[in-house]
KEMARNU-973061 format. One line per field, with one value per residue (C-alpha): x, y, z; residue number from 0. Coordinates in Angstrom, 1 decimal. Example, Ala and Ser with C-alpha at 12.3 -4.5 7.8 and 13.67 -1.06 7.14 Angstrom:
% residues 2
east: (12.3, 13.7)
north: (-4.5, -1.1)
up: (7.8, 7.1)
num: (0, 1)
END
This chain:
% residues 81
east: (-24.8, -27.7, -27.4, -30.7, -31.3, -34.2, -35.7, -34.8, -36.5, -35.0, -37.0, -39.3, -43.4, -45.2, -42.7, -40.9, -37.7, -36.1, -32.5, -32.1, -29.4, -27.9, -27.7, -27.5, -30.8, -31.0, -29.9, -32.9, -34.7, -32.7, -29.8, -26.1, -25.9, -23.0, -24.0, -26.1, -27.3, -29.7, -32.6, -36.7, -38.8, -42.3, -43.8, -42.4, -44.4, -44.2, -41.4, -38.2, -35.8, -31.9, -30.0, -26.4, -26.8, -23.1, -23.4, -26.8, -25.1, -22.0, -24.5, -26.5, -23.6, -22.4, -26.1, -27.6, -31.1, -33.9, -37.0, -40.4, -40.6, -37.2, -37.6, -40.4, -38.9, -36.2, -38.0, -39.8, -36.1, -35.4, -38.5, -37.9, -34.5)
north: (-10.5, -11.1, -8.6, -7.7, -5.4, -3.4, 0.7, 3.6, 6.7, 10.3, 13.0, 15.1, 15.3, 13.5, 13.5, 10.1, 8.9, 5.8, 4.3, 0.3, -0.2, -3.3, -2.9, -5.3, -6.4, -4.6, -1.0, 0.8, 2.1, 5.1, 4.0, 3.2, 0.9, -1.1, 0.1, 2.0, -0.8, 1.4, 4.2, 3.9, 7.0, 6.2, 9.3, 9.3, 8.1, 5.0, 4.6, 4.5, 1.9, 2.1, -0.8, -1.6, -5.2, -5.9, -4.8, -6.2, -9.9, -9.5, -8.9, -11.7, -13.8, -13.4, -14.4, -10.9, -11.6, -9.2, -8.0, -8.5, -5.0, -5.1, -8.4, -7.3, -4.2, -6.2, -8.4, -5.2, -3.6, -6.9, -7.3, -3.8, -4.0)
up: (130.8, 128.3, 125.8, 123.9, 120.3, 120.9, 120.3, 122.4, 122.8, 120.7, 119.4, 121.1, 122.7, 120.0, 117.4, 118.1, 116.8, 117.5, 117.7, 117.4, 119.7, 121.0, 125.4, 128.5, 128.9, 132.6, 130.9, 131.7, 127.9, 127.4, 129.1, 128.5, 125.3, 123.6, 119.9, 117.8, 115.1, 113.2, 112.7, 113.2, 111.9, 112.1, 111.1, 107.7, 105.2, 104.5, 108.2, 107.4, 109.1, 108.8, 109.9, 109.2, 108.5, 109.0, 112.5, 113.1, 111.8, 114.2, 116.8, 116.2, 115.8, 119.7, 120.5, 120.8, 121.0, 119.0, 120.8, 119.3, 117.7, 116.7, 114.9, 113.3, 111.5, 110.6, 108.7, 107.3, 106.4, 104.8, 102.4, 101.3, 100.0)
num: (0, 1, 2, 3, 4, 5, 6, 7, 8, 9, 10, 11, 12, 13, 14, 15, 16, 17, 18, 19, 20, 21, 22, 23, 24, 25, 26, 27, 28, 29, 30, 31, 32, 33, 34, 35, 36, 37, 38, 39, 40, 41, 42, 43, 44, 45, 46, 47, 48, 49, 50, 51, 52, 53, 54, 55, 56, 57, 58, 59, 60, 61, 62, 63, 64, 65, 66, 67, 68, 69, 70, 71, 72, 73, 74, 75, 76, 77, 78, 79, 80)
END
């Protein structure tokens, strides 16, 4: 089972919201997931991305891997702090 960390869908028609969650990598997008790692809000000026790091580290450690997107807002989350 290859587990990945990536964005799924909340909100509502144009108003997006996103969840980082960490699923199987054949759960389809808004499917069942394992856990809810952290937040995405893109419409909020500047966006505003949550993520527990101490979740997002245990994760990592049991060779979750990160999408593109997902990797890049944590790197974003990371230079903010």
């Amino acid at each position: 089972m290859a587990v990945r960390i990536r964005l799924t869908r909340f909100g509502r028609k144009k108003k997006p919201f996103y969840r980082i969650i960490v699923a199987d990598s054949e759960a389809k997008r808004d499917g069942k997931f394992l856990d809810i790692v952290g937040t995405y809000d893109p419409l909020q000026d500047p966006a505003a991305i949550k993520i527990d790091n101490q979740k997002l580290e245990n994760w990592l450690g049991k060779g979750a891997l990160p999408t593109t997107t997902v990797m890049s807002l944590i790197k974003k989350a990371s230079v903010a702090e």
